[in-house]
C-alpha positions as CSV (number, residue, x, y, z in Angstrom):
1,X,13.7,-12.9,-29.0
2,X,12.6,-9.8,-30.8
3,X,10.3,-10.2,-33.7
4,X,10.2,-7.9,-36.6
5,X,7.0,-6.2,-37.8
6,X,4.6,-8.1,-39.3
7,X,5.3,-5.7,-42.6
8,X,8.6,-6.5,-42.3
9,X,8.1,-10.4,-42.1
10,X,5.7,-10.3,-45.0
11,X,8.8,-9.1,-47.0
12,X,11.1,-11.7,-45.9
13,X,13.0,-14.2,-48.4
14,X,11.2,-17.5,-47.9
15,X,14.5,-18.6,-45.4
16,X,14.1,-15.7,-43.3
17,X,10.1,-16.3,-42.9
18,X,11.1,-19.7,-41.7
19,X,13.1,-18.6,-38.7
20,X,11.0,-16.2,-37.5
21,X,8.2,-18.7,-37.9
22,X,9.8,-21.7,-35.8
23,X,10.2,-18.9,-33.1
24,X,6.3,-18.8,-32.5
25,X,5.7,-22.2,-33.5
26,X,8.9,-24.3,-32.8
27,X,10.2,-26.4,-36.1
28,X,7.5,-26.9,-37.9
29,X,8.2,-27.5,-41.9
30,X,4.9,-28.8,-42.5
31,X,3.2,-25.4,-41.4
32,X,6.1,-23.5,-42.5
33,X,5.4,-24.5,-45.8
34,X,1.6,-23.7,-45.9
35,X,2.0,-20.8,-44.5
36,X,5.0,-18.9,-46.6
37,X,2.3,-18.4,-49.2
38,X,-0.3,-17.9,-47.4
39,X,1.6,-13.7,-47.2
40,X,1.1,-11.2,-46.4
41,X,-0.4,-11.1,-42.7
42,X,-2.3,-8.3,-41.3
43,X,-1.2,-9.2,-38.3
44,X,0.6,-11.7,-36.0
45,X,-2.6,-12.7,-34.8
46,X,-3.5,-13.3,-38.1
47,X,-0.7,-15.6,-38.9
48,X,-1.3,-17.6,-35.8
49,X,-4.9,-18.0,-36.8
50,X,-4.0,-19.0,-40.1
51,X,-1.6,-21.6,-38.6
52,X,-4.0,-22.8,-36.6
53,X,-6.5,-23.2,-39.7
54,X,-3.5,-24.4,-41.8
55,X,-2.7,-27.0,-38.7
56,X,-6.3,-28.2,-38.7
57,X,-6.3,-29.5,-42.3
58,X,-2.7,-31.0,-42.0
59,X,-2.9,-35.2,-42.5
60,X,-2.4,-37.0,-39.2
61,X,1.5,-37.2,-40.5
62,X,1.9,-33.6,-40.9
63,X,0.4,-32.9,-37.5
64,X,2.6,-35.1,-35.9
65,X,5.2,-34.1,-37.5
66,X,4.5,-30.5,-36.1
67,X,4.3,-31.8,-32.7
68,X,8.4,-34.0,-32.6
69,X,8.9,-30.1,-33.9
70,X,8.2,-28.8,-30.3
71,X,10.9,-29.3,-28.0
72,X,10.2,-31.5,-24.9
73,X,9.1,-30.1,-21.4
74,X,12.1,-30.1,-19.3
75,X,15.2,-30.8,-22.1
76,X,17.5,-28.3,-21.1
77,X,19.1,-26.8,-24.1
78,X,16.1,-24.4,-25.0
79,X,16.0,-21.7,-27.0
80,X,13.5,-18.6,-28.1
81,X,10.2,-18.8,-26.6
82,X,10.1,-22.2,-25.3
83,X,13.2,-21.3,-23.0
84,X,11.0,-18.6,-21.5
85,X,7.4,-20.2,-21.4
86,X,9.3,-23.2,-19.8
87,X,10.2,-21.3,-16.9
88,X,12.6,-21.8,-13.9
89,X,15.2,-24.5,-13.4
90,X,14.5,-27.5,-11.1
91,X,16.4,-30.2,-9.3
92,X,18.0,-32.9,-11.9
93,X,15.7,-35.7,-10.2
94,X,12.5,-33.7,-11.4
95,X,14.3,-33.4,-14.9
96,X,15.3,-37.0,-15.0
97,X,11.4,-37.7,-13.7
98,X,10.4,-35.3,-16.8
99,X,12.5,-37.6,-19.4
100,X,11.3,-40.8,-18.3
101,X,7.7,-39.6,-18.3
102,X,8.4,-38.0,-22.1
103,X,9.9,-40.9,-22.8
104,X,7.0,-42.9,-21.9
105,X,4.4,-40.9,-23.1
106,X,5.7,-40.7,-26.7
107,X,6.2,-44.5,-26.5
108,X,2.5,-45.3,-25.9
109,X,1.1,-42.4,-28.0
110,X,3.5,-42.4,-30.6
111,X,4.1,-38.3,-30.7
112,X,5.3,-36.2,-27.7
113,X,4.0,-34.4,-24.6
114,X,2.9,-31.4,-25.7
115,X,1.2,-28.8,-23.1
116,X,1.0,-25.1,-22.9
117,X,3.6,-24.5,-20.2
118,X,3.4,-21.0,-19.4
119,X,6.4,-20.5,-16.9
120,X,4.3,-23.4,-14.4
121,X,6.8,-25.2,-12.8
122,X,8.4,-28.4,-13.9
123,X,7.4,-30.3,-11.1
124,X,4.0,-29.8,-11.8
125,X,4.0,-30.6,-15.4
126,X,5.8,-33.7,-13.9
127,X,2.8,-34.1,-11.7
128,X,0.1,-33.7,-15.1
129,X,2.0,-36.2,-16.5
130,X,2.5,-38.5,-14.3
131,X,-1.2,-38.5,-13.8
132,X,-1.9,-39.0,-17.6
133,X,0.4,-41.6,-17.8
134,X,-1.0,-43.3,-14.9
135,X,-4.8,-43.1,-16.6
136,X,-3.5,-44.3,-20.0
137,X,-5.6,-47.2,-20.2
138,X,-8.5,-44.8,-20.4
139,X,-7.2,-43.0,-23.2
140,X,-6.6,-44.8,-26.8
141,X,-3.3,-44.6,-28.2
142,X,-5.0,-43.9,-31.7
């Protein structure tokens, strides 16, 4: 995925902004919406520190609402960025391992696995969150 200038997403219609937006930050109305008038951006690191800024005011909904936006490690029908920083394909036992460990996670923590992924292998974000899950007790669901 090519993204346009930063001058040139400063100029976009408000639907436009949107798309190019859930390409660096996944589907994320919540921020979406803070940040279309938050233009125009020097810079795209600008726009990702004001998402970050704009992130760390959200309520606890918002937030989590930002996070279901972010597609989960190992689902197979990716697109954009996540389909790249999510790397190689694996074996369908460490996918299957992947979903029943999403699954698991979100239902104790009530939000998704989210980890920067960075092209590591799937197998050893299956390990991380095995590992996690495994040490839950130690962490509060809250």
């Amino acid at each position: 995925a090519t993204l346009p200038s930063i001058e040139e997403l400063n100029q976009m219609n408000d639907e436009s902004f949107k798309k190019v937006v859930s390409v660096l930050f996944e589907l994320a109305p919540p921020l979406e919406r803070r940040l279309i008038p938050k233009r125009p951006f020097g810079s795209y690191q600008n726009l990702i520190n004001e998402g970050r800024s704009q992130i760390s005011q959200m309520s606890e909904q918002e937030k989590r609402d930002v996070l279901r936006g972010h597609p989960a490690i190992g689902q197979k029908k990716l697109k954009g960025f996540s389909k790249i920083e999510q790397g190689t394909e694996e074996s369908e036992e460490v996918f299957e391992k992947l979903a029943r460990l999403n699954q698991e996670y979100e239902d104790y923590f009530q939000f998704p696995f989210v980890i920067f992924v960075n092209g590591r292998p799937k197998s050893q974000i299956c390990e991380i969150l095995d590992k996690l899950m495994n040490e839950k007790e130690s962490h509060s669901p809250e």
